[in-house]
DRENKOL-665802 format. One record per atom (N, C-alpha, C): atom name; x, y negated, z; residue in one letter; residue number from 1. Coordinates in Angstrom, 1 decimal, decimal comma, m for minus. Layout:
  at       u       v       w  aa    i
  CA       X       Y       Z   A  NUM
...
***
This chain:
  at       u       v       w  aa    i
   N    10,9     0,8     0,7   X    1
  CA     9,9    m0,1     1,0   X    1
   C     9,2     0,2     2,3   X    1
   N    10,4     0,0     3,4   X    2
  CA     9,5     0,1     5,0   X    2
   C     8,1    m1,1     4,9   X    2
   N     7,0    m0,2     5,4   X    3
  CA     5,8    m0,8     5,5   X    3
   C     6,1    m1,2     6,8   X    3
   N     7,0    m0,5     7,9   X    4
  CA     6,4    m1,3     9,4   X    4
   C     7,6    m1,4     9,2   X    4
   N     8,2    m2,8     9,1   X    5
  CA     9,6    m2,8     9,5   X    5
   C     9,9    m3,6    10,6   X    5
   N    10,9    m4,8    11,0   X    6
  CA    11,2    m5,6    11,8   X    6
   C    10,3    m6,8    11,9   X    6
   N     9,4    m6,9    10,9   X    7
  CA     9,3    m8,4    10,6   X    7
   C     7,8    m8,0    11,5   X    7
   N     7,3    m9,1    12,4   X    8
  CA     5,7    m9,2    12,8   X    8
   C     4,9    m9,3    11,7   X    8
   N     4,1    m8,5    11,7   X    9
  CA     2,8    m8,7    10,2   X    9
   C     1,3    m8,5    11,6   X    9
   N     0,3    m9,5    10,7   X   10
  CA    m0,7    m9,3    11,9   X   10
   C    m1,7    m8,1    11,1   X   10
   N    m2,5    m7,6    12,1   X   11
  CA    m3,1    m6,3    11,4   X   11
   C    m3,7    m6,1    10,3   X   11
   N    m4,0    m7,4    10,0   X   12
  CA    m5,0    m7,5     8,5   X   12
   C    m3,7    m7,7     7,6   X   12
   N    m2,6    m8,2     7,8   X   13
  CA    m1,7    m7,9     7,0   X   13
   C    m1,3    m6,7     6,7   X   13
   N    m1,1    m6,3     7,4   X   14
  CA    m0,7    m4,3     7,1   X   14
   C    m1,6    m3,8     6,8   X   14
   N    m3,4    m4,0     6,9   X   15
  CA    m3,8    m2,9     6,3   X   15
   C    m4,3    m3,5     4,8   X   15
   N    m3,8    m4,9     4,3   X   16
  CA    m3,9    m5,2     3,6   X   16
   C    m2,6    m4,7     2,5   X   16
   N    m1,5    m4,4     3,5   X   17
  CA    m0,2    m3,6     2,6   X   17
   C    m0,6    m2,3     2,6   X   17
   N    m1,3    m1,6     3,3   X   18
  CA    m1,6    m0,5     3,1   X   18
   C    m2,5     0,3     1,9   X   18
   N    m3,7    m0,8     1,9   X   19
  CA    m4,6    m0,9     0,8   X   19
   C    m4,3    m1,3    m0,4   X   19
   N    m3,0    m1,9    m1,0   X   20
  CA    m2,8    m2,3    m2,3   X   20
   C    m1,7    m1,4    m2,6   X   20
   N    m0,9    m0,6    m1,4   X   21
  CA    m0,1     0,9    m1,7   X   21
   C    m0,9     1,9    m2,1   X   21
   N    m2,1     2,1    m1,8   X   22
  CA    m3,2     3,0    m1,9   X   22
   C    m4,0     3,0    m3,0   X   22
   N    m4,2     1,7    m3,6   X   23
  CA    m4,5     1,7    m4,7   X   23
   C    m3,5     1,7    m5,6   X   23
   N    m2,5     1,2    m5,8   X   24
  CA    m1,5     1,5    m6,5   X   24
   C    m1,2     2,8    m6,9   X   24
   N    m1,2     3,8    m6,0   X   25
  CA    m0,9     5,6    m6,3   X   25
   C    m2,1     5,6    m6,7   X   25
   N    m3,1     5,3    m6,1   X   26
  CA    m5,1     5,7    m7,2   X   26
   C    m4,7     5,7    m8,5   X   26
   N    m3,9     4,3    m9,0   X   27
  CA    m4,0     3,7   m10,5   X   27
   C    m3,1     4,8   m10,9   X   27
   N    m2,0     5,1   m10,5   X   28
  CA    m0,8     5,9   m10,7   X   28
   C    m1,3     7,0   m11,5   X   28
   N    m2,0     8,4   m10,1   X   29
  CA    m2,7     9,4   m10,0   X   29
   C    m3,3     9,5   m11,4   X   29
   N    m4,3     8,3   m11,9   X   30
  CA    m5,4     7,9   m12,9   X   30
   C    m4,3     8,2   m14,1   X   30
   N    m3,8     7,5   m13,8   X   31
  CA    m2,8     7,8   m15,5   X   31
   C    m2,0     9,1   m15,6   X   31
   N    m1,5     9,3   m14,8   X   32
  CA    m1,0    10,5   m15,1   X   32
   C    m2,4    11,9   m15,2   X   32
   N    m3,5    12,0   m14,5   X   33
  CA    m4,4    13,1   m14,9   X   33
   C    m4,5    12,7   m16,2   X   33
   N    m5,1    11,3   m16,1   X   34
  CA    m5,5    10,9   m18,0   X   34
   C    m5,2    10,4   m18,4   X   34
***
């Protein structure tokens, strides 16, 4: 899952893919401690 790949994304795109990768491992992290 290249985040920066070939395709143009405008900035608020990417750190909006950045931000839902991030929260995604948060939820992840969450389940697995508890």
């Amino acid at each position: 899952m290249p985040l920066f790949g070939k395709s143009q994304k405008s900035p608020a795109e990417v750190v909006k893919a950045l931000k839902e990768a991030v929260n995604a491992l948060e939820r992840g992290d969450k389940k697995v401690e508890k």
